[in-house]
C-alpha positions in Angstrom: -13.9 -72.0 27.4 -14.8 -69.4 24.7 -12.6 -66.6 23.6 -14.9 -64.1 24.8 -15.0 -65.7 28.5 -11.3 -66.2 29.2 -11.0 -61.4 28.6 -13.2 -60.1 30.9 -12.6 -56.5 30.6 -9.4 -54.2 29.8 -8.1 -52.3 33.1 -8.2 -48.5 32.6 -6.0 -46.9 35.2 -3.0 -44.4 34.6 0.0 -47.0 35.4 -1.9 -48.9 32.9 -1.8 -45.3 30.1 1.5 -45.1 31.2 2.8 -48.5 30.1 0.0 -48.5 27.1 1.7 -45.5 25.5 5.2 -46.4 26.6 5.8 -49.5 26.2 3.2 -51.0 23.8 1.9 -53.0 27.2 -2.1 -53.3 27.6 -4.1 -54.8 31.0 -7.1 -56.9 31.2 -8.8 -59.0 34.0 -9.2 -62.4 32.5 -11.1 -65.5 34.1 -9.7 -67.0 37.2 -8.9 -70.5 35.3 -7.2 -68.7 32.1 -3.3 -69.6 31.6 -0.7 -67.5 29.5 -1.9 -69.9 26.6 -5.6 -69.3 26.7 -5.3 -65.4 27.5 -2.6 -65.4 24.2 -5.0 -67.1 21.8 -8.2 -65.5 22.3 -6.4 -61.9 22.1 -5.3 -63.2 19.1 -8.4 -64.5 17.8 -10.6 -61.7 18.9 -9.0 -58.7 18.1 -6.4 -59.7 15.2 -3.0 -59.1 16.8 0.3 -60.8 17.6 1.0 -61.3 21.4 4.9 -61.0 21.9 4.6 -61.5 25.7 1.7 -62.7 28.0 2.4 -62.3 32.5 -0.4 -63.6 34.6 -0.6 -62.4 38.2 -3.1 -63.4 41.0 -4.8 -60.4 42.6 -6.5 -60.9 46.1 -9.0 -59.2 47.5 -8.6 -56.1 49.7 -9.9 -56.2 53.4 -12.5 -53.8 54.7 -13.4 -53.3 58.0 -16.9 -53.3 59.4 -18.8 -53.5 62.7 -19.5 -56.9 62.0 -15.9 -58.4 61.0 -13.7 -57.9 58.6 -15.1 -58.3 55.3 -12.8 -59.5 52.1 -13.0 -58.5 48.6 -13.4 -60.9 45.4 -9.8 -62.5 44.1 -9.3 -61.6 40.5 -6.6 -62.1 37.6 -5.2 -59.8 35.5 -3.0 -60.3 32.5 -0.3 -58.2 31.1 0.2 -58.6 27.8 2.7 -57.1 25.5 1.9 -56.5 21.6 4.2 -56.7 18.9 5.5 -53.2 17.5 2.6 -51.7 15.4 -0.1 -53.6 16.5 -2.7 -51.8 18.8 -6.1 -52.7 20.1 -8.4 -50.0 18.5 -11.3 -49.8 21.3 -8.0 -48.1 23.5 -7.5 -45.6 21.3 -8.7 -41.9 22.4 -9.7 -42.6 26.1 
């Protein structure tokens, strides 16, 4: 799998600000077959920083109720991944 496959897209919410301007923590939703390993490496490749820590957590789907059922939401994977102190991921930077 290529680099650009396993990060799918960072996760902009304000627990995620929070812990970005905190603790030196970002969020991403990475690809449903990506391990600690893989997520570690292609943020290393891609964007030219040192991964201290890498937690992976399974995310299901919400429920939603219709007038047909109940209806389920996509599973995803997110990755929280801790930078070493000084590094930063520039595309962050002023949202």
């Amino acid at each position: 799998m290529e680099d650009n496959q396993i990060i799918l897209r960072p996760m902009l919410t304000e627990k995620t600000s929070l812990a970005r301007s905190s603790g030196n923590k970002y969020y991403f939703e990475v690809h449903k077959k990506a391990n600690k390993v893989m997520v570690k490496q292609a943020l290393e490749n891609l964007f030219d920083v040192n991964v201290v820590k890498c937690n992976i957590s399974n995310v299901q789907g919400k429920s939603k109720r219709t007038r047909f059922g109940i209806r389920y939401g996509k599973n995803w994977k997110k990755a929280l991944v801790t930078l070493k102190e000084g590094d930063r991921f520039d595309f962050f930077e002023g949202i």
